[in-house]
Biopython code that builds the backbone (N, CA, C, O; Angstrom):
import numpy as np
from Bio.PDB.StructureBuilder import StructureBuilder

atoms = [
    (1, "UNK", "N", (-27.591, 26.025, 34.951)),
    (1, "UNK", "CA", (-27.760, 25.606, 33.574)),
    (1, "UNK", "C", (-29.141, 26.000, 33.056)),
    (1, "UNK", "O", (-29.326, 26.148, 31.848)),
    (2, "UNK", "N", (-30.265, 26.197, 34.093)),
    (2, "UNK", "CA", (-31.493, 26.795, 33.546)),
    (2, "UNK", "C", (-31.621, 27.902, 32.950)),
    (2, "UNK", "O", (-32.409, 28.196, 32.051)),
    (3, "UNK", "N", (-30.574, 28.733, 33.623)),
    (3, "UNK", "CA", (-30.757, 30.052, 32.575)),
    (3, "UNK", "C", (-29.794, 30.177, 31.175)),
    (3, "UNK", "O", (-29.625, 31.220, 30.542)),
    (4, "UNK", "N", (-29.181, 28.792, 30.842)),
    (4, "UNK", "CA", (-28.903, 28.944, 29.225)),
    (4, "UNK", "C", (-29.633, 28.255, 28.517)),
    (4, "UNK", "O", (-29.583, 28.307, 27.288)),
    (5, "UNK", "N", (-30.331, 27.592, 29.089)),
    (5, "UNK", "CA", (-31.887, 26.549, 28.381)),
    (5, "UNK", "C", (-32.830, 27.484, 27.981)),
    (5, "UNK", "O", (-33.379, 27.361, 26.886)),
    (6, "UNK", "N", (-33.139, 28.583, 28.873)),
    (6, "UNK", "CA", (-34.431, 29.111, 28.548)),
    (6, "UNK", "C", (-33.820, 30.288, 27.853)),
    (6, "UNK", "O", (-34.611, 30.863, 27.105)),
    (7, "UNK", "N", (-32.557, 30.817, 27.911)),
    (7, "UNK", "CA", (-32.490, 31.810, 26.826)),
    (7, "UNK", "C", (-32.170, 31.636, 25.463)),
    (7, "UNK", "O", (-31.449, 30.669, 25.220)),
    (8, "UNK", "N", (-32.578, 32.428, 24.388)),
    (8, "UNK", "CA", (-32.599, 32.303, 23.178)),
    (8, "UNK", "C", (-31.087, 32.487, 22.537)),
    (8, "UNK", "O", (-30.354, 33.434, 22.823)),
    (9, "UNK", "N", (-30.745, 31.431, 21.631)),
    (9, "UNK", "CA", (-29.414, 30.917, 21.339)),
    (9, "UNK", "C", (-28.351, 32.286, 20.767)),
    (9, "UNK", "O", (-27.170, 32.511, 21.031)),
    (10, "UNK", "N", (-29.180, 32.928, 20.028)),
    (10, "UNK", "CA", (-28.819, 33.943, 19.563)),
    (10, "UNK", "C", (-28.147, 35.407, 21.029)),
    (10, "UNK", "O", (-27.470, 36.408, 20.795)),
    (11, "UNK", "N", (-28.595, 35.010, 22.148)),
    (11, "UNK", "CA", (-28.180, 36.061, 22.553)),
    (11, "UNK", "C", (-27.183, 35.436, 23.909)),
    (11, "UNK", "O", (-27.265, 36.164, 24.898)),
    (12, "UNK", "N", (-26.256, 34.191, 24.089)),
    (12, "UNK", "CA", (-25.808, 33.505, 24.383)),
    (12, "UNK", "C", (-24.456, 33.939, 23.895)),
    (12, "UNK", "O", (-24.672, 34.428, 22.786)),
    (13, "UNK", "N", (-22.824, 34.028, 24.229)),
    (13, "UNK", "CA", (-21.579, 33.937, 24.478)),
    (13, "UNK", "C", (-21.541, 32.598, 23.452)),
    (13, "UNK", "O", (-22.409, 31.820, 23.056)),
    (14, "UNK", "N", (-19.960, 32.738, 23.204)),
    (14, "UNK", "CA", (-19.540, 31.453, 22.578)),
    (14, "UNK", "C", (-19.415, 30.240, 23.560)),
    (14, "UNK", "O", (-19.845, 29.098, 23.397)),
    (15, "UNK", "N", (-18.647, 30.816, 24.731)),
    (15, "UNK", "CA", (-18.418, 30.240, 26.120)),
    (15, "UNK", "C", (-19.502, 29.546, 26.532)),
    (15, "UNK", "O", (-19.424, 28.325, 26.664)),
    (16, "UNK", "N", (-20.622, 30.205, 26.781)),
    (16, "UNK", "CA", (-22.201, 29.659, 26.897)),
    (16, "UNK", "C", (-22.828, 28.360, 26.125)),
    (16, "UNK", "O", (-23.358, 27.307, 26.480)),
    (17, "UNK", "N", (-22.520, 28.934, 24.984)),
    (17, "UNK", "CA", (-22.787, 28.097, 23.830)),
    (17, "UNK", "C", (-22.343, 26.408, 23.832)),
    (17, "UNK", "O", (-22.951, 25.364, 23.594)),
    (18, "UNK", "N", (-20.842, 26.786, 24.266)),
    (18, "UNK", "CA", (-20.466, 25.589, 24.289)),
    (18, "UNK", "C", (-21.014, 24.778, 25.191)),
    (18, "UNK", "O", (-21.452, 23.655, 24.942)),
    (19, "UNK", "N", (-21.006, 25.542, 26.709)),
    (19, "UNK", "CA", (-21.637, 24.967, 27.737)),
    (19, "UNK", "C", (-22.990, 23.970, 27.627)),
    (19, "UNK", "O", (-23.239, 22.810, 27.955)),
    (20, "UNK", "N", (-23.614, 24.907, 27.078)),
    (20, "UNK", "CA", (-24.905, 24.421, 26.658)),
    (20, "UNK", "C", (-24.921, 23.142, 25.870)),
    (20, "UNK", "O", (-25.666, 22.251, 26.278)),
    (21, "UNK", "N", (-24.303, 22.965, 24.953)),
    (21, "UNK", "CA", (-24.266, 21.849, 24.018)),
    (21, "UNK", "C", (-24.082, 21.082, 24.787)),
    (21, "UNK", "O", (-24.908, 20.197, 25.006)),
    (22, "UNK", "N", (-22.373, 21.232, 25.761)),
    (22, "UNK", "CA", (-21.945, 20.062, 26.665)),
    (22, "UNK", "C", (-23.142, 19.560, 27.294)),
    (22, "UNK", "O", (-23.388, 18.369, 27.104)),
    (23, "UNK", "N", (-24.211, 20.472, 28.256)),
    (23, "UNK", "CA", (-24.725, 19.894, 28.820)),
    (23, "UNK", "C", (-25.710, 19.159, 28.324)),
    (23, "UNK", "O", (-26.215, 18.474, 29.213)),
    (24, "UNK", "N", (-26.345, 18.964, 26.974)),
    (24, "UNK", "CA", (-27.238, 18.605, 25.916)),
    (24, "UNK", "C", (-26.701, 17.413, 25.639)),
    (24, "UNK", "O", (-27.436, 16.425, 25.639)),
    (25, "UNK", "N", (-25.488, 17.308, 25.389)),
    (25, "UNK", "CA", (-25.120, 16.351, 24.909)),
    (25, "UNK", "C", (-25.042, 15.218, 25.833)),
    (25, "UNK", "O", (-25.056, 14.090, 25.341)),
    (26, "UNK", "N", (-24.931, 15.410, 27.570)),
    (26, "UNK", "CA", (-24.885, 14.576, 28.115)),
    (26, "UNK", "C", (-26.078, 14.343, 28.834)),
    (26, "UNK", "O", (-26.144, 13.278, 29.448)),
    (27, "UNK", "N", (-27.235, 15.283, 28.894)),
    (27, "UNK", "CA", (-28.329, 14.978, 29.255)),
    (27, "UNK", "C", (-29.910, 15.086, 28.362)),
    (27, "UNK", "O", (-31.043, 14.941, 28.821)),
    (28, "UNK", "N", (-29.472, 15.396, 26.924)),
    (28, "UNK", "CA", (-31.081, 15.182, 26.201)),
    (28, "UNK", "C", (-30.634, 14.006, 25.376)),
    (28, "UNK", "O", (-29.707, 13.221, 25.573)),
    (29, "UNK", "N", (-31.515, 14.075, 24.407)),
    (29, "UNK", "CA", (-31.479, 13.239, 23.682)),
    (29, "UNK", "C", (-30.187, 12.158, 22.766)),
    (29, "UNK", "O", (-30.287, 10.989, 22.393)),
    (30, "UNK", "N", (-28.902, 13.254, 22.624)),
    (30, "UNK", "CA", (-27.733, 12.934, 22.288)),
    (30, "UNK", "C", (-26.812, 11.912, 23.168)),
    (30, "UNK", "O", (-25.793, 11.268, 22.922)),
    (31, "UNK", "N", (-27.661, 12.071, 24.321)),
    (31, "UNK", "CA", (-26.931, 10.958, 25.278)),
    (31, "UNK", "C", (-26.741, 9.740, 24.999)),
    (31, "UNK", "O", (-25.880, 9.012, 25.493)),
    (32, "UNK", "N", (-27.664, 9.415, 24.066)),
    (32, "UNK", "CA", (-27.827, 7.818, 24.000)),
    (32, "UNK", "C", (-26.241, 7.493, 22.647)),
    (32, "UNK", "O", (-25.452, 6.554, 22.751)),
    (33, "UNK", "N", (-26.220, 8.164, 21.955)),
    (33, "UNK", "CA", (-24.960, 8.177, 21.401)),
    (33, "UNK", "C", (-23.418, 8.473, 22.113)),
    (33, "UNK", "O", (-22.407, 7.807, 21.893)),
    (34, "UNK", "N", (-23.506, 9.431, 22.851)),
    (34, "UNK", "CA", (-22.904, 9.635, 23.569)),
    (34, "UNK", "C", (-22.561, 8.507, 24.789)),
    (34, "UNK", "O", (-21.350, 8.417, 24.990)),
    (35, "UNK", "N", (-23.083, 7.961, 25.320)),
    (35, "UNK", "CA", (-22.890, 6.819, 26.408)),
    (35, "UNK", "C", (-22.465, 5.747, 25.354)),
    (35, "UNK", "O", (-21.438, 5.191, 25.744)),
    (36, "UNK", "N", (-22.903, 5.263, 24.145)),
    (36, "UNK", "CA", (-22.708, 4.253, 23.157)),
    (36, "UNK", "C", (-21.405, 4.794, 22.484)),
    (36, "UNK", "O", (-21.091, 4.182, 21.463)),
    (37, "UNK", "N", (-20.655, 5.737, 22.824)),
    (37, "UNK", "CA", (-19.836, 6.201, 22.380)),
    (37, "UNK", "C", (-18.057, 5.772, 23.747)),
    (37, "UNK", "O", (-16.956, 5.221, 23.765)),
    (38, "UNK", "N", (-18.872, 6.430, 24.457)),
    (38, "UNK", "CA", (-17.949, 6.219, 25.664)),
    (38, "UNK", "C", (-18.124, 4.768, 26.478)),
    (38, "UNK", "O", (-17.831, 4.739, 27.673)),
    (39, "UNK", "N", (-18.493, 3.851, 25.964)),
    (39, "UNK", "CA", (-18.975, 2.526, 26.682)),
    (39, "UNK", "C", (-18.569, 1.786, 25.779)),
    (39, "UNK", "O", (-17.760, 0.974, 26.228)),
    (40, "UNK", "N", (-18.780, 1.662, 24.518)),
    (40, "UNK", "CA", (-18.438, 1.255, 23.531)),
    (40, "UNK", "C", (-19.934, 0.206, 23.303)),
    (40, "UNK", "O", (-19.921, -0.986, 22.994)),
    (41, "UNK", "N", (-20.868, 0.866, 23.502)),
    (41, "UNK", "CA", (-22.104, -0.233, 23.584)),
    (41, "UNK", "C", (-23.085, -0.033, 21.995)),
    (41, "UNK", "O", (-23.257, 0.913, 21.226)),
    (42, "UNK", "N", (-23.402, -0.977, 22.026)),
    (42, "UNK", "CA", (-24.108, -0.963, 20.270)),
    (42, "UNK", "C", (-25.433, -0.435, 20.194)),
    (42, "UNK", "O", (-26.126, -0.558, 21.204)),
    (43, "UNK", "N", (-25.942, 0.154, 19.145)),
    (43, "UNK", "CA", (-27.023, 1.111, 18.744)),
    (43, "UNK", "C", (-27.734, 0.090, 17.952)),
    (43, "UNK", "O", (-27.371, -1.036, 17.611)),
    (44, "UNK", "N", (-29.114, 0.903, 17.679)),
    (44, "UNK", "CA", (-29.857, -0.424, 16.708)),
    (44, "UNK", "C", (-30.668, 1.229, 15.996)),
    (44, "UNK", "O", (-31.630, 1.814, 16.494)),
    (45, "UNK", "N", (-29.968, 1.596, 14.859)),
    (45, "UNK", "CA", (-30.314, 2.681, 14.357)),
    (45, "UNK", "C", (-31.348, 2.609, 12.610)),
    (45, "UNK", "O", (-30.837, 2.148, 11.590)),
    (46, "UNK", "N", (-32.524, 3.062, 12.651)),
    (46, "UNK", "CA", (-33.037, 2.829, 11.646)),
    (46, "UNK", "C", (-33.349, 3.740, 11.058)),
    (46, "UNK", "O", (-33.706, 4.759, 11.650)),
    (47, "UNK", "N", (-33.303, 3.642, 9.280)),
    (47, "UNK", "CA", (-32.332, 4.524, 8.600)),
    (47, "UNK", "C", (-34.443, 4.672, 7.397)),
    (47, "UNK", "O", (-35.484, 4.024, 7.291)),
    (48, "UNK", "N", (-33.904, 5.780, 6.930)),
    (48, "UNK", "CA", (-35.294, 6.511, 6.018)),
    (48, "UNK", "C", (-34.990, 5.339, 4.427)),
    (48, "UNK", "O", (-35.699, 5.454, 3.427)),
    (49, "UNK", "N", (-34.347, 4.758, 4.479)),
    (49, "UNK", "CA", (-34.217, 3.455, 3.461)),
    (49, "UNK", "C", (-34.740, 2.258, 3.750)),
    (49, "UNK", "O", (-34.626, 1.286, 3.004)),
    (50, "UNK", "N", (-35.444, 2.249, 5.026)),
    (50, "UNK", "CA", (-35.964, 1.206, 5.577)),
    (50, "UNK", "C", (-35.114, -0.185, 5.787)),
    (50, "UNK", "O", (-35.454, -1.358, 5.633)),
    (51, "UNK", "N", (-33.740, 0.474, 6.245)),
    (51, "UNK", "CA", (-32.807, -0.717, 6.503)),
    (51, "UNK", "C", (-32.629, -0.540, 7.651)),
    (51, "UNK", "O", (-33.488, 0.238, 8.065)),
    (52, "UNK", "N", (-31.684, -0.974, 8.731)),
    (52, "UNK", "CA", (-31.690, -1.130, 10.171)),
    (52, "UNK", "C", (-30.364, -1.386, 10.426)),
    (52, "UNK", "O", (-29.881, -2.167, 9.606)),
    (53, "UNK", "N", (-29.491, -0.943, 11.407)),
    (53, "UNK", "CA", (-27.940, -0.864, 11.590)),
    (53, "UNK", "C", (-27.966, -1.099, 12.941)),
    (53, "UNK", "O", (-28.586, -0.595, 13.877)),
    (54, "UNK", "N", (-26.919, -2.233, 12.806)),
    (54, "UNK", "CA", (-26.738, -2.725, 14.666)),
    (54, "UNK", "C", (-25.134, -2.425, 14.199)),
    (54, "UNK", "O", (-24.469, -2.806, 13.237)),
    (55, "UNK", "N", (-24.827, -1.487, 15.448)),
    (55, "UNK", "CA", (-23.268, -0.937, 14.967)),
    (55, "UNK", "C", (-23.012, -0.641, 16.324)),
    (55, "UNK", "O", (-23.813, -0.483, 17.245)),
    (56, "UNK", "N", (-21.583, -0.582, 16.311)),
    (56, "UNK", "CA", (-20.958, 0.622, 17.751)),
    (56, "UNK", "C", (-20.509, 1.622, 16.996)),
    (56, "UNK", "O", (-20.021, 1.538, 15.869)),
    (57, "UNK", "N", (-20.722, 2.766, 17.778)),
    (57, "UNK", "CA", (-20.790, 4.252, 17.106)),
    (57, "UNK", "C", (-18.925, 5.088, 17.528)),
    (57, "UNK", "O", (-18.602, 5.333, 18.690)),
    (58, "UNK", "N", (-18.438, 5.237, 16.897)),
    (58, "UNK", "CA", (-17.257, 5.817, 17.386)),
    (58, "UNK", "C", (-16.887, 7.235, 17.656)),
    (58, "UNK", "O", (-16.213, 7.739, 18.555)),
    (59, "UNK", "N", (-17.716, 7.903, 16.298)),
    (59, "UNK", "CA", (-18.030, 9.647, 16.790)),
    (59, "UNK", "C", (-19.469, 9.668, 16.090)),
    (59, "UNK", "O", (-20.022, 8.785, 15.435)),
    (60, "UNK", "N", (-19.905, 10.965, 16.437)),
    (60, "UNK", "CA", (-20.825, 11.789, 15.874)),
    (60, "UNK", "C", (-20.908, 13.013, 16.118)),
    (60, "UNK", "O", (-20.005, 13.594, 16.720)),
    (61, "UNK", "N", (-21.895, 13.567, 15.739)),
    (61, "UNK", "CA", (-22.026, 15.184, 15.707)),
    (61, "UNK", "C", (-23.372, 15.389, 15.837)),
    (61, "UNK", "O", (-24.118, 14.413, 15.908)),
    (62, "UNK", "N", (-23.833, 16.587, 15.881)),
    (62, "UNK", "CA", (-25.293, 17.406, 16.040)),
    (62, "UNK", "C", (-26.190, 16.981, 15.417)),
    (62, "UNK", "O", (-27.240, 16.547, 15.891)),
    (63, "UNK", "N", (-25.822, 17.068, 13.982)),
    (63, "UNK", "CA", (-26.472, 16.551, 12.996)),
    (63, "UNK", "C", (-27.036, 15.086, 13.050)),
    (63, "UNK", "O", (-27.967, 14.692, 12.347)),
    (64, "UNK", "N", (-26.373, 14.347, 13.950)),
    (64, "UNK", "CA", (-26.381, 12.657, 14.236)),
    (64, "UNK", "C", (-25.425, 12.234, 12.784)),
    (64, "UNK", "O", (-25.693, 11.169, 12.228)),
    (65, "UNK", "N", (-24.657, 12.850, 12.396)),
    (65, "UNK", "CA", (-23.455, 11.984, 11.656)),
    (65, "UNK", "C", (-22.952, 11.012, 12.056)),
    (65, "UNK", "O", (-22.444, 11.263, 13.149)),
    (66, "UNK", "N", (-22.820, 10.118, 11.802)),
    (66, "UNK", "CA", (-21.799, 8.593, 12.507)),
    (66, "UNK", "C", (-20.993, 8.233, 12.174)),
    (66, "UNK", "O", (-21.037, 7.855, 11.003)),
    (67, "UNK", "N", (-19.503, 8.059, 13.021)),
    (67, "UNK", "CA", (-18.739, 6.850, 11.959)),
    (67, "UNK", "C", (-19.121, 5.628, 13.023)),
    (67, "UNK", "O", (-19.235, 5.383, 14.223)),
    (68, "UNK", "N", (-19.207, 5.190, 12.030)),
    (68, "UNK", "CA", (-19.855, 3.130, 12.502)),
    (68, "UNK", "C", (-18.477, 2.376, 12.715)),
    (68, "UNK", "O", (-17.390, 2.730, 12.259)),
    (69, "UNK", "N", (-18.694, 1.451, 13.368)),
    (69, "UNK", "CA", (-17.740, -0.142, 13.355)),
    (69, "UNK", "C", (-18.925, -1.046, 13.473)),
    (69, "UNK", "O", (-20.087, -0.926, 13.860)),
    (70, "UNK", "N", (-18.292, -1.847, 13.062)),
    (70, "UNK", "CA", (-19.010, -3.550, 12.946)),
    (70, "UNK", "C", (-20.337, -3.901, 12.861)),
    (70, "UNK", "O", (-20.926, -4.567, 13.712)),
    (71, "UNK", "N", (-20.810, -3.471, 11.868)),
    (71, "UNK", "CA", (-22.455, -2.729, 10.878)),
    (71, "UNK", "C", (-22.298, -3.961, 10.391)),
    (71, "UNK", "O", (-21.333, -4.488, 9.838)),
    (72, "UNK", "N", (-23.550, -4.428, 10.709)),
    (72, "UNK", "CA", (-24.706, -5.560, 10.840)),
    (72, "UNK", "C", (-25.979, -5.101, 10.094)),
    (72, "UNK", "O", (-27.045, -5.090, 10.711)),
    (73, "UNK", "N", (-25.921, -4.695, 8.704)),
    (73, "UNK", "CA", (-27.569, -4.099, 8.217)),
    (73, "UNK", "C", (-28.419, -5.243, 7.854)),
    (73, "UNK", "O", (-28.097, -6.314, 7.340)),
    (74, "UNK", "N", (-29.691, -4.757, 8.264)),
    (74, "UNK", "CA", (-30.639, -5.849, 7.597)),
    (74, "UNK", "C", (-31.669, -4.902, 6.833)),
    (74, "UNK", "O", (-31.714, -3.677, 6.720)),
    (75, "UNK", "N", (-32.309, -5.711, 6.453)),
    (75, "UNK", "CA", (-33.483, -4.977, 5.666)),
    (75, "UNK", "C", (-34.503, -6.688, 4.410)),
    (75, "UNK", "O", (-34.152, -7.778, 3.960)),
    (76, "UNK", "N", (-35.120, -6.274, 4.412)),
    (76, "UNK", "CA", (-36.053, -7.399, 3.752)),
    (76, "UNK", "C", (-36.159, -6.778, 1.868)),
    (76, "UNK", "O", (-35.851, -5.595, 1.725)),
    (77, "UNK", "N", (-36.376, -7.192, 1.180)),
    (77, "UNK", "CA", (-36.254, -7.068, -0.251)),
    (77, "UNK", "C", (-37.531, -7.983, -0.933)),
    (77, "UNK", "O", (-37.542, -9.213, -0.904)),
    (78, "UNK", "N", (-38.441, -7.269, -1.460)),
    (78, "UNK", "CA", (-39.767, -7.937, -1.943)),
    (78, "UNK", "C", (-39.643, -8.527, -3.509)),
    (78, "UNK", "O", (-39.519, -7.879, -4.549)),
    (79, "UNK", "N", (-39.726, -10.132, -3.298)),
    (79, "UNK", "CA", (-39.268, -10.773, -4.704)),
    (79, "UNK", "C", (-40.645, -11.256, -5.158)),
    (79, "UNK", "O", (-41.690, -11.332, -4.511)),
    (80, "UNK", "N", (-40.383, -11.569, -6.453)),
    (80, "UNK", "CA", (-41.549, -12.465, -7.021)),
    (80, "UNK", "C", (-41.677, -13.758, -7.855)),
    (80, "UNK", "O", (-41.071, -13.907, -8.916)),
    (81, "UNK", "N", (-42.452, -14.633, -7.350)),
    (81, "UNK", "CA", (-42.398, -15.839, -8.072)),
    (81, "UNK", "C", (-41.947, -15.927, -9.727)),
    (81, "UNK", "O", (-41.484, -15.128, -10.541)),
    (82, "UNK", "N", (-42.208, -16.852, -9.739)),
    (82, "UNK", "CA", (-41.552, -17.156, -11.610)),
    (82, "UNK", "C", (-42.814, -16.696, -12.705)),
    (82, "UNK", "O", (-42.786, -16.633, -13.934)),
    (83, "UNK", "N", (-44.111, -16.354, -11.574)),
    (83, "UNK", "CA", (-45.388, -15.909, -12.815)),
    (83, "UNK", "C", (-45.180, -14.561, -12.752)),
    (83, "UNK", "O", (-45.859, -13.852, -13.495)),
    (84, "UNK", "N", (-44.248, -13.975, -11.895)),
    (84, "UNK", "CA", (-44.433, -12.743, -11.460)),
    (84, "UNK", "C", (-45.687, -12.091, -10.760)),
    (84, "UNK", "O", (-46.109, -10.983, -11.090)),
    (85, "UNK", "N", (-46.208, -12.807, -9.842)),
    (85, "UNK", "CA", (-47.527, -12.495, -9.208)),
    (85, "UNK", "C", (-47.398, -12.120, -7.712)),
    (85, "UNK", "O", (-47.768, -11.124, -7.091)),
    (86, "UNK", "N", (-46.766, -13.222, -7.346)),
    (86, "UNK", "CA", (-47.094, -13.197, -5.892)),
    (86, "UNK", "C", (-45.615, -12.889, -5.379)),
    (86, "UNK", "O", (-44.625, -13.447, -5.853)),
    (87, "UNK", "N", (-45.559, -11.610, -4.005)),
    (87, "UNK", "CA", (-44.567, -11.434, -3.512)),
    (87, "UNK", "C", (-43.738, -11.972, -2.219)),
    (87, "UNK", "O", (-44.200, -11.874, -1.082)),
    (88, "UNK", "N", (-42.582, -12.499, -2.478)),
    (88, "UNK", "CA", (-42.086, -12.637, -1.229)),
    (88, "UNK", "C", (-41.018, -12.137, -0.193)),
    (88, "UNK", "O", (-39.903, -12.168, -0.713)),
    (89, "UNK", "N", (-41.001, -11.830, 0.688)),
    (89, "UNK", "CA", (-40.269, -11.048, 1.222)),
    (89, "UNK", "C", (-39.338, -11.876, 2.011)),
    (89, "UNK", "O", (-39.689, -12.603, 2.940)),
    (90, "UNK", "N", (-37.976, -11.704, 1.531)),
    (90, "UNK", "CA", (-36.631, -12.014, 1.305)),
    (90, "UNK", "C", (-35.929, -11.252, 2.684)),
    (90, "UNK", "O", (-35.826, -10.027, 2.640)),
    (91, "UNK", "N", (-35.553, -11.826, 3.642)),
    (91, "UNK", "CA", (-34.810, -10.981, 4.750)),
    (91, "UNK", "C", (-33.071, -10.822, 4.143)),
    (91, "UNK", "O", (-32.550, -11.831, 3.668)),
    (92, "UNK", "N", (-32.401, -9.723, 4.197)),
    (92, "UNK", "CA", (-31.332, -9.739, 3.310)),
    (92, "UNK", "C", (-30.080, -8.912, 4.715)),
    (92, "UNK", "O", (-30.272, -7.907, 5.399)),
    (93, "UNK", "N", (-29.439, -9.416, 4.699)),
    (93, "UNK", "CA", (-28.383, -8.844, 6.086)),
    (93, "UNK", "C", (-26.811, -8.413, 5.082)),
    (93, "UNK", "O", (-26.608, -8.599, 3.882)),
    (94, "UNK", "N", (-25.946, -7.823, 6.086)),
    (94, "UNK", "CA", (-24.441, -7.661, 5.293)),
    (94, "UNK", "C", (-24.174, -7.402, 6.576)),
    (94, "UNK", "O", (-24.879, -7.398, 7.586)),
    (95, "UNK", "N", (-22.374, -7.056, 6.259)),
    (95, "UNK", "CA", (-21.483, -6.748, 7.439)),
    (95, "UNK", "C", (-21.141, -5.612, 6.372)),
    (95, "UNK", "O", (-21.335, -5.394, 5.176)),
    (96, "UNK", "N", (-20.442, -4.929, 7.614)),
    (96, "UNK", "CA", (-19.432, -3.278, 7.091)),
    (96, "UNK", "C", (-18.767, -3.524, 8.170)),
    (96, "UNK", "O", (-19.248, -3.871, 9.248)),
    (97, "UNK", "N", (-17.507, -3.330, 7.882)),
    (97, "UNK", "CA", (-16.531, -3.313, 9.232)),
    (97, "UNK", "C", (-16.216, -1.751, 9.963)),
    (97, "UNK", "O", (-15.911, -1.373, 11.094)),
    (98, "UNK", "N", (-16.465, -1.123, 8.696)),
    (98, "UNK", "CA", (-16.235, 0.626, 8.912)),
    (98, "UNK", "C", (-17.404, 1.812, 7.978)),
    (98, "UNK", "O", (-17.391, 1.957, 6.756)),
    (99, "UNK", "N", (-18.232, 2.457, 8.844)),
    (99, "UNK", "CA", (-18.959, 3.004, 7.780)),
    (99, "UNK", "C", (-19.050, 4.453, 8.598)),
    (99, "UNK", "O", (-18.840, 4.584, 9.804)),
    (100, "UNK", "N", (-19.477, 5.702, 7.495)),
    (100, "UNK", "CA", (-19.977, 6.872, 7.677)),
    (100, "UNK", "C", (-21.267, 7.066, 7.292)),
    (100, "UNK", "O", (-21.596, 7.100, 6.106)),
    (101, "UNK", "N", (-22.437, 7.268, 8.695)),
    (101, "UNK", "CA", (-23.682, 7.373, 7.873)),
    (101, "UNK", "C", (-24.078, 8.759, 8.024)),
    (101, "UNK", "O", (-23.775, 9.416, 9.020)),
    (102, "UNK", "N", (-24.831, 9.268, 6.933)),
    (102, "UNK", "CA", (-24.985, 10.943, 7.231)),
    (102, "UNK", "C", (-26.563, 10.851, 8.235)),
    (102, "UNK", "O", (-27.601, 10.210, 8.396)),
    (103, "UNK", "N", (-26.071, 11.580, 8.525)),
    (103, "UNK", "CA", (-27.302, 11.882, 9.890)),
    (103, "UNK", "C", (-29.042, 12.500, 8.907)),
    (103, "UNK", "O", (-30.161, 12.168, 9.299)),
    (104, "UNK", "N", (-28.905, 12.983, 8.239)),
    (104, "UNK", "CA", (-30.412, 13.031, 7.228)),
    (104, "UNK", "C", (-30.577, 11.873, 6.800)),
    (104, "UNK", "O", (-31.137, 11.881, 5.704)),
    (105, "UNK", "N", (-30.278, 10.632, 7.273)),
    (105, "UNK", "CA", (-31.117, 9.686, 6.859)),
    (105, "UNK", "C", (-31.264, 8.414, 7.967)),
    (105, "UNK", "O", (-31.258, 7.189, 7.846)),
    (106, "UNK", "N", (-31.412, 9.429, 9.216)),
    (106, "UNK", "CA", (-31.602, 8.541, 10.457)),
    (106, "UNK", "C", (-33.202, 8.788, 10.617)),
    (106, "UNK", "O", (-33.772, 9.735, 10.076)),
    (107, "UNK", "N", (-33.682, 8.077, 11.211)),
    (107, "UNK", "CA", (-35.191, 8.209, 11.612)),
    (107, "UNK", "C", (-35.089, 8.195, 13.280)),
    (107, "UNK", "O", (-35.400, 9.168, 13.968)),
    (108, "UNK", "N", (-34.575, 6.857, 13.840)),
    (108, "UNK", "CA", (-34.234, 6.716, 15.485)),
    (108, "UNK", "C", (-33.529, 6.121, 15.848)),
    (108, "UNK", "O", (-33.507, 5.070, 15.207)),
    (109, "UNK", "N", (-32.536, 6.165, 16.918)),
    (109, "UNK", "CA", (-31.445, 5.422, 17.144)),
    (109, "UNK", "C", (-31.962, 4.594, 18.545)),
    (109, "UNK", "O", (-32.403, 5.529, 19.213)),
    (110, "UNK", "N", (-32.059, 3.968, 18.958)),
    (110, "UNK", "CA", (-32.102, 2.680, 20.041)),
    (110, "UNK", "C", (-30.788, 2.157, 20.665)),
    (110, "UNK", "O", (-29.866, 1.563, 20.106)),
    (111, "UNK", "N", (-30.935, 2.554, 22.076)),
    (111, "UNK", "CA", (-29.655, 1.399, 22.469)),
    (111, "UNK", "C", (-30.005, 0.369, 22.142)),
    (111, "UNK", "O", (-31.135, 0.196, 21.686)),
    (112, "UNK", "N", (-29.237, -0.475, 22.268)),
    (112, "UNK", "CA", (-28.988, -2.054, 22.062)),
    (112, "UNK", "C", (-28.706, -2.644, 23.206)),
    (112, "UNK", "O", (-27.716, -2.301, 23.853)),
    (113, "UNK", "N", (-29.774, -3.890, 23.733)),
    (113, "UNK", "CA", (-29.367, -4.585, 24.905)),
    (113, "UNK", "C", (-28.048, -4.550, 25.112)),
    (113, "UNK", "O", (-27.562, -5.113, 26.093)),
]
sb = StructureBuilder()
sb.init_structure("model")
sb.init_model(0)
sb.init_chain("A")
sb.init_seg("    ")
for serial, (resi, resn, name, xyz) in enumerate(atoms, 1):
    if name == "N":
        sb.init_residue(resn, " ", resi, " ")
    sb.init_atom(name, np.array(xyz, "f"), 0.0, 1.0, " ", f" {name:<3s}", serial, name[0])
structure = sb.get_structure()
């Protein structure tokens, strides 16, 4: 497998290609989706909206596309008193039973105890 790591993608077989991914997918970084995929174990994924998703992941792709089950978002929401002065920060949660999140707006995904 070392010599499809170190060669340049462009001069790689389709056959290769695939190989390569397979093995990427189960040993870099994609793993952690991948095992949360095949385990059925929950992610704690935080999103460039500054919200936070505790989900089990059912597919994804390269891109880190997701389809979600049982999305738990939180995120905090900054309110203000009745003088309008002083802010307070409001912790705000929801459920999704089924969601698609696009992968450009992941920052990092975390297993979940």
């Amino acid at each position: 497998m070392a010599d499809l790591v170190d060669r340049p993608r462009n001069e790689l077989t389709d056959a290769e290609l695939e190989r390569l991914e397979e093995y990427e997918f189960a040993n870099g970084p994609m793993s952690v989706l991948q095992d949360a995929v095949q385990n059925g174990t929950q992610v704690l994924i935080s999103c460039r909206n500054n919200h936070k998703l505790l989900a089990t992941v059912r597919a994804f792709d390269r891109h880190s596309n997701m389809v979600l089950e049982n999305v738990k978002e939180l995120w905090t929401e900054n309110t203000r008193n009745a003088n309008g002065k002083k802010k307070v920060a409001v912790p705000r949660e929801r459920f999704v039973s089924k969601m698609f999140l696009r992968g450009d707006s992941v920052i990092v995904i975390l297993k979940a105890a």
